[in-house]
KELO-24716 format. One record per residue (C-alpha): z negated, x, y negated. Coordinates in pm, whole numbers, plus 50000, padded with zeros to 5 digits. Each point is the difference from the previous one (the first is absolute). Layout:
N
ZXY ...
***
This chain:
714
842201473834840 503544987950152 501504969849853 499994973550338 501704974849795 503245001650228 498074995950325 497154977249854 502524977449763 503595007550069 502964980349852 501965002850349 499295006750350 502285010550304 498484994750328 501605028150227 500174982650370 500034963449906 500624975950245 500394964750118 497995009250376 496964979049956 497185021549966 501775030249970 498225027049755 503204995649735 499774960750023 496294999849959 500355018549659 503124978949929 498204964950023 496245015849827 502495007649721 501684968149983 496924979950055 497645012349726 502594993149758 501195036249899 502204992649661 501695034050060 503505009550124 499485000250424 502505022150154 500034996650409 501835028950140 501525002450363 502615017250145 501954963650158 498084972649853 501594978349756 496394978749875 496415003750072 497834971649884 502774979849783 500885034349824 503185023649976 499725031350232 500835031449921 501495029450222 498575029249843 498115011749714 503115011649792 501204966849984 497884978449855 500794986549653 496935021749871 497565025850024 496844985850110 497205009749908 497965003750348 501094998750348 498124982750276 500425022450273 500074973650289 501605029650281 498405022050297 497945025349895 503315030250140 502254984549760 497494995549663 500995036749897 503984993749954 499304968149850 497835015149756 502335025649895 502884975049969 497774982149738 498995026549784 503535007549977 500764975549853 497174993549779 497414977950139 496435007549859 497664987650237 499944986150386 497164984350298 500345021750343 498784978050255 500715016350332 497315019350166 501155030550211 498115026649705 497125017150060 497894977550140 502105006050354 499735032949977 502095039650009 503304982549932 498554967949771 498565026749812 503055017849938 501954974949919 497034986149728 500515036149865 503844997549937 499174966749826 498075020449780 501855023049913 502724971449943 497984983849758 498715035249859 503675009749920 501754965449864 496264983449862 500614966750176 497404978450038 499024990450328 497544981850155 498925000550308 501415012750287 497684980550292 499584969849767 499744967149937 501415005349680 499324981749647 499854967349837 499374995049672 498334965450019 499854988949603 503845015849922 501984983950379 500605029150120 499495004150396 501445031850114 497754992750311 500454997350412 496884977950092 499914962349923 498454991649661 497304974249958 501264968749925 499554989849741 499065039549834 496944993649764 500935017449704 497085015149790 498765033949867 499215022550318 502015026150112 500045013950366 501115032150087 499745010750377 500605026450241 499544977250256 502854973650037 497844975450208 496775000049720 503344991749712 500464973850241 496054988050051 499385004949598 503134984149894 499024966550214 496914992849997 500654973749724 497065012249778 501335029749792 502594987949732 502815028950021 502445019449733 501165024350303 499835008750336 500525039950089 500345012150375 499935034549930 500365010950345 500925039050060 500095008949589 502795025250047 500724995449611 497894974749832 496334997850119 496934973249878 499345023049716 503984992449834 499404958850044 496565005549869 501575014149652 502804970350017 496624974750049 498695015549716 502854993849755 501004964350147 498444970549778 500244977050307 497345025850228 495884996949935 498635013150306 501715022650237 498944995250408 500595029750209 500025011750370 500485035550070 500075022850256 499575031949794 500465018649699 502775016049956 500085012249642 496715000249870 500295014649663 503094969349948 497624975550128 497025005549791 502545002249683 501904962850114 495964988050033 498975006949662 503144987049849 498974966450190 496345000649895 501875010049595 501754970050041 496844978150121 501144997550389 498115008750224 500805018450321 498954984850376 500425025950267 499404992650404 500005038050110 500775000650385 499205030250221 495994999649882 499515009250405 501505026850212 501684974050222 501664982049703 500385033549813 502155008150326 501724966049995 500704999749676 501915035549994 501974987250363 500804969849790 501805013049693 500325038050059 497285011349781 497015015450010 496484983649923 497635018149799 495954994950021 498864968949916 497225010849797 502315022949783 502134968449935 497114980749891 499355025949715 503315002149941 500504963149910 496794995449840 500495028549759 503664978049929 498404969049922 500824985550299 498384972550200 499935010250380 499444968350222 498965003850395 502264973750111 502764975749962 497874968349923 498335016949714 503315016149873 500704960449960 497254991049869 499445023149754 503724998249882 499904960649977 496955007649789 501065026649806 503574980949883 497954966849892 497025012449814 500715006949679 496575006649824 498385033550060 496005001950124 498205018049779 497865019650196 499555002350395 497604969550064 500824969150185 498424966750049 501004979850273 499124964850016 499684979250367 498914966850140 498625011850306 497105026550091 501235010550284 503685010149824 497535016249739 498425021350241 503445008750118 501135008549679 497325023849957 500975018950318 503465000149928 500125006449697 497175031750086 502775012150201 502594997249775 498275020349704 500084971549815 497104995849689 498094972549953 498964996349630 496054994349982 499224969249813 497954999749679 497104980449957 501384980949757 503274987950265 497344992350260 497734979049802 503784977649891 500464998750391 496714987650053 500484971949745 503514990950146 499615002250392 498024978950207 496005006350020 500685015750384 502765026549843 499005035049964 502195015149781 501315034950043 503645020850045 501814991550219 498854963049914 499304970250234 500694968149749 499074979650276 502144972650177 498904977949737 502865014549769 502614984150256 498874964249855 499645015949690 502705024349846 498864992949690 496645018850067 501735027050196 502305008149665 496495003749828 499395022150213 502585018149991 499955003949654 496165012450000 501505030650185 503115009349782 497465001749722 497825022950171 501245032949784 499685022550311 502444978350211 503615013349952 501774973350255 499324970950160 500854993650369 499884963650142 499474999350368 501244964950135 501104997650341 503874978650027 501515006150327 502994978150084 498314976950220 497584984249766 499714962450021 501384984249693 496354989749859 499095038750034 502975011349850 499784977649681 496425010249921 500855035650020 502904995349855 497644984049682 498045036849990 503295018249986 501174980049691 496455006249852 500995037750058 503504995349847 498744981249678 497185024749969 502695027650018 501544987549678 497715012949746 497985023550221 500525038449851 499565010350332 501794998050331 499404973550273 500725001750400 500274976350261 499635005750297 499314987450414 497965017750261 502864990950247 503435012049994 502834983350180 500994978949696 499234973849733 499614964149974 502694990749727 497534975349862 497005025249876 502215024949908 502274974049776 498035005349682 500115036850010 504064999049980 501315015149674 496635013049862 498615037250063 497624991050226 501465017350362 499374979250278 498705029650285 499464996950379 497865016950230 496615009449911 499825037650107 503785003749823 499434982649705 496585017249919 501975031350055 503044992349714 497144991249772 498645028550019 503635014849968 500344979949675 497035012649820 500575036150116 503364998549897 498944988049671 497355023749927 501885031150136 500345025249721 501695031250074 498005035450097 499685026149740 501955027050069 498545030250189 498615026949833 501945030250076 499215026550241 497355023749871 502005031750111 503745013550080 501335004850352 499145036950131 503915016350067 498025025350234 498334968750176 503304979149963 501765024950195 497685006550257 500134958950064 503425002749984 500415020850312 499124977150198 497545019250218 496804983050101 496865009549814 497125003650163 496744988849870 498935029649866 502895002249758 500104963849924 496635001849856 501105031249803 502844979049881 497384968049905 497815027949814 502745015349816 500694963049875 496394989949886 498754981550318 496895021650114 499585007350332 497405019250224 499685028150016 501495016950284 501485032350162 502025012350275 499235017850312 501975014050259 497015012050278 496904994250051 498005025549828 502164990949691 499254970049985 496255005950020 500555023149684 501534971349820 497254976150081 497415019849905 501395004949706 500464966749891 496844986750086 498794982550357 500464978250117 503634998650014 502714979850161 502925017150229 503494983150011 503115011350207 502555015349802 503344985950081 502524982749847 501074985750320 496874978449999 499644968649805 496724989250196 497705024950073 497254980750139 502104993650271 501135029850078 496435013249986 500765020349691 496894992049780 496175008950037 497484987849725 496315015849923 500665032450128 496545020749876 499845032850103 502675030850008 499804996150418 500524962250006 503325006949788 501235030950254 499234979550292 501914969049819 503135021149911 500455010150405 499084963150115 502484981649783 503205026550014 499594992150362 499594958150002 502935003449723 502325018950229 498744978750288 500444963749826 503335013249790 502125024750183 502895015349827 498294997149627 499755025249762 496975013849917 499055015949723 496345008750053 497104980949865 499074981649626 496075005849893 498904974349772 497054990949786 498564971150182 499844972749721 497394970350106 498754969949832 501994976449750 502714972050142 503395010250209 502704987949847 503685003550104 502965005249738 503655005650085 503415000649852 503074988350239 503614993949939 501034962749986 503684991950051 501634989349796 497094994549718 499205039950003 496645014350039 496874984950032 496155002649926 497584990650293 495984999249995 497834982650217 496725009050229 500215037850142 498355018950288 500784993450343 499754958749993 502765003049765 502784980250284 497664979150138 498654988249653 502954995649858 498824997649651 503245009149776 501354988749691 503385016749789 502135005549758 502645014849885 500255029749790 499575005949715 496094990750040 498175018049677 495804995450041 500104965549876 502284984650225 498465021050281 496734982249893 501454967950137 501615015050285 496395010250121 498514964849876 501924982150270 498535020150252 496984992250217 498995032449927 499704994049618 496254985550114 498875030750145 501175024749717 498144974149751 496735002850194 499674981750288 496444986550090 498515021749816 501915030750067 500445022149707 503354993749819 502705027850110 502655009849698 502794974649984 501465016549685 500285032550197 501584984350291 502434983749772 500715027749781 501265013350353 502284974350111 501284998749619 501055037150073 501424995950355 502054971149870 501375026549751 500795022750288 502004974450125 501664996949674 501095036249960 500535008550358 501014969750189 503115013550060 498115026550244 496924984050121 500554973450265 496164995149986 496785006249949 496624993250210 496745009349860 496974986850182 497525004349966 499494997649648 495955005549945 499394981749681 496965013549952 497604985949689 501125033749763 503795001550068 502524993750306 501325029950259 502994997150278 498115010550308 503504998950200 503385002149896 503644995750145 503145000049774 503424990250192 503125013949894 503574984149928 503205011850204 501055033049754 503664982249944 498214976049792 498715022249750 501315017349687 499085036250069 497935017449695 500175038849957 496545015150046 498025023150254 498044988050289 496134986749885 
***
């Protein structure tokens, strides 16, 4: 953990490159400074200028009355690195780069982002930035900042932290989140989301922390910075950028770094507590919830109460969509309903009350109440439409359910939402009662369904067991035949799976024809022929696999038809004769994998197998360390989970095999990662007595990556 206290809260500031130019970069900082009423020292510097914004300017660094204790680096990006070595000289902790010109331009940005590295590295200032908007520490006055501020800043408990300058901007204005600090992160050539997430953490002013990022840089410093939020009761709001190819390539020509797969990052920030949002007007939605609410649901159902059938029936669809659970009403609740509601109501969650309640709030709080009191309802959402341009009649009488919401709230043990189907605002007259309480006032039905959800989940999250740990040692004879670097072909990579506990058929090598005749005899027909090569990923393709072969001639006549389509299809590729392998039939095909995910590290991946496995697209993943109960879950969000449980009356194939297998490839991972790039088995026949790889390809890493271990070759 660094201390950010002189960047975050300093006692005195010198903006490097102040100036009276309207507009200019230094007078931008200059008047954000002056204007949010910094009650530090403010030291302008400028080579000629006598006063910038009604204060004394300096010439240089050396001659200000003081060392202060940040610099606002207000200067093009080729003259940041001088200016930053005058400062540490002379003492200054901490300083905001805001030039671009690093490595999101390119060969020479990048260069120059390294020497400000190893600047920082060497002297341990603080910086930063560079490519930023910089910082403002809303609740403390502190704008060490180059956009315009909201006027008036609404000061409250959520802190943004951004890699994006123009979402600080967006987040920090759109008058609905209360802040302690806005963060433009930008490049992160020092300090990085994961260092303002452990300042959030310790600040008494911070409850919910917002955040927009474009990767992860430092995984194992984000997940620490996360729990020491969710130890301190704040939760953690992440908009992850780059979840497509096209945005992961934006994303990495925008700040100079490189996006890793989406679906890797979603483990990765579950398994930190963190709530992952698709999109900015959730990230506000959820946030404004999150830093009003101050009762905790307990449990994951929610009631939602409407005026309006058709907004019910919308609720259910969007709410469907957003994972959202609807607690099922006891008997008891629905009999109260009946006695409250009009004779035509039919009561249910999500709830019409009817648009009797508008003439009758009274009723409508009844109602309300009927539902808190059902023991499986954890929250209470209150769906009431308010859009700005509400007549003044409609306004009151919504405005009359809101305050029976906000009254309700009072003594209710458990939390209460309001929110309108429409976004683009609120009439100040229903949402007037709900000012001051812990009811959140929400907009958007599809977003504010979403941060509900977000709530609860957040709420119930408790953190995974640890992993049980691997059930065997790495192999130094194996380790250093991965290490080499030299592809494997399938032959050996099965040899390497068996050797590890994965079973796999049963197979030999052949290097003619009458060989491999030999060999399939003596395994048992029919067989199945494969090209050996560990050129050749796809063999299919290339015309390197025959199935069913029966008789001794079939496999003879096989060998000579597919060394020929082989050498036809894939010129150039070594061959290394033929594979003969038990044909294995029956059960369900399964595919299981293990890939590297930067920056997050290795990864589990099982889905449906066989040849249908791209168009299907039936995946789920995780990362290692998976042991057999979290690979239980991995399988259980698969599509496929139906068929190994017996689908239509199918026979049920071996789950517990299949997952005792992934368990043990995710330990693979674990004590060769460093080696093995990948791994693709499929198919995996999970058959109903046990699980075998059919096909198997293991990838290697580049040999400079890999800590060489003394042993002979396998």
């Amino acid at each position: 953990m660094r201390d950010l206290t002189p960047l975050m809260r300093p006692a005195s500031v010198a903006v490097l490159g102040a100036s009276e130019r309207p507009e200019s970069l230094g007078n931008r900082v200059m008047k954000n400074l002056v204007a949010t009423g910094y009650r530090g020292r403010i030291f302008p510097v400028h080579p000629t200028a006598l006063e910038v914004e009604g204060l004394r300017c300096f010439s240089g660094l050396r001659g200000l009355p003081e060392v202060p204790d940040c610099v606002a680096v207000a200067l093009s990006a080729d003259k940041v690195i001088d200016a930053l070595e005058e400062a540490a000289a002379c003492g200054v902790r901490a300083a905001v780069v805001f030039a671009s010109g690093f490595a999101e331009t390119g060969e020479a940005g990048a260069g120059l982002q390294a020497r400000l590295a190893v600047l920082c590295e060497r002297t341990g200032l603080l910086v930063c930035g560079p490519n930023c908007l910089g910082l403002s520490n809303v609740q403390g006055g502190v704008a060490l900042y180059s956009a315009p501020l909201p006027q008036p800043p609404l000061a409250g408990g959520v802190a943004v932290a951004s890699h994006s300058g123009s979402a600080c901007v967006a987040l920090s204005s759109t008058g609905r989140l209360g802040l302690s600090h806005v963060v433009s992160v930008g490049n992160a050539t020092v300090l990085d989301v994961d260092d303002y997430l452990d300042f959030f953490a310790a600040d008494p002013g911070t409850r919910v922390a917002a955040m927009f990022m474009e990767s992860v840089r430092h995984p194992a410093r984000f997940a620490a910075a996360a729990q020491r939020m969710r130890a301190a009761g704040k939760p953690v709001v992440v908009l992850k950028v780059g979840r497509s190819s096209a945005g992961a390539a934006a994303s990495a020509a925008h700040t100079g770094s490189l996006a890793g797969s989406h679906a890797a990052a979603v483990d990765f920030f579950r398994r930190a507590g963190v709530v992952l949002v698709d999109d900015m007007d959730t990230l506000i939605e959820t946030c404004a919830l999150m830093a009003q609410a101050t009762k905790r649901p307990a449990g994951d159902g929610v009631a939602v109460i409407n005026i309006s059938g058709g907004e019910v029936a919308l609720t259910c669809d969007l709410g469907q969509e957003a994972g959202l659970s609807f607690a099922p009403l006891g008997s008891a609740t629905l009999a109260r309903l009946r006695e409250c509601l009009p004779s035509y109501a039919t009561p249910g969650n999500p709830l019409d009350a009817t648009g009797t309640s508008i003439g009758n709030p009274d009723m409508y709080a009844q109602a309300m109440r009927i539902l808190l009191d059902d023991p499986g309802v954890a929250m209470l959402a209150v769906s009431q439409d308010c859009p700005p341009g509400l007549s003044p009649l409609a306004a009151h009488n919504y405005g009359r359910l809101a305050r029976a919401a906000a009254e309700l709230s009072r003594d209710a043990q458990k939390p209460i939402v309001f929110y309108s189907n429409v976004a683009g605002g609120f009439h100040p007259t229903t949402v007037a009662p709900l000012a001051g309480t812990d009811v959140a006032a929400l907009q958007g039905g599809r977003a504010a369904l979403a941060a509900i959800r977000h709530f609860v989940e957040w709420h119930s999250h408790t953190p995974a067991a640890a992993a049980a740990p691997a059930p065997f040692d790495a192999d130094p004879v194996w380790r250093r035949r991965l290490a080499s670097g030299q592809p494997l072909s399938e032959y050996e990579a099965k040899r390497f799976l068996g050797d590890h506990g994965i079973r796999v058929t049963r197979e030999a090598r052949a290097g003619d024809a009458l060989q491999a005749a030999h060999e399939a005899a003596a395994i048992g027909f029919p067989v199945a022929m494969k090209i050996d090569s560990p050129d050749i990923v796809h063999k299919t393709e290339a015309g390197g696999v025959h199935l069913g072969l029966a008789t001794e001639a079939a496999v003879r006549a096989a060998f000579e038809a597919m060394t020929a389509t082989v050498r036809q299809r894939a010129p150039g590729v070594r061959i290394d004769g033929v594979l003969i392998q038990e044909m294995v039939t029956g059960g369900v095909e399964m595919i299981a994998g293990l890939s590297h995910q930067a920056p997050f590290g290795h990864a589990v991946v099982v889905g449906s197998g066989g040849v249908f496995v791209e168009l299907v697209r039936d995946s789920s993943l995780m990362l290692v360390p998976v042991d057999a109960a979290s690979a239980r879950t991995l399988v259980d969000r698969t599509r496929a989970a139906k068929l190994l449980d017996g689908f239509r009356g199918a026979p049920p194939a071996d789950r517990a095999a299949f997952e005792a297998l992934v368990a043990r490839l995710s330990a693979i991972g674990e004590l060769y990662g460093d080696c093995i790039e990948a791994v693709d088995l499929n198919p995996v026949a999970v058959l109903p007595s046990g699980a075998c790889v059919l096909d198997a390809w293991i990838g290697l890493r580049n040999p400079s990556r890999v800590q060489q271990t003394p042993g002979a070759h396998p």
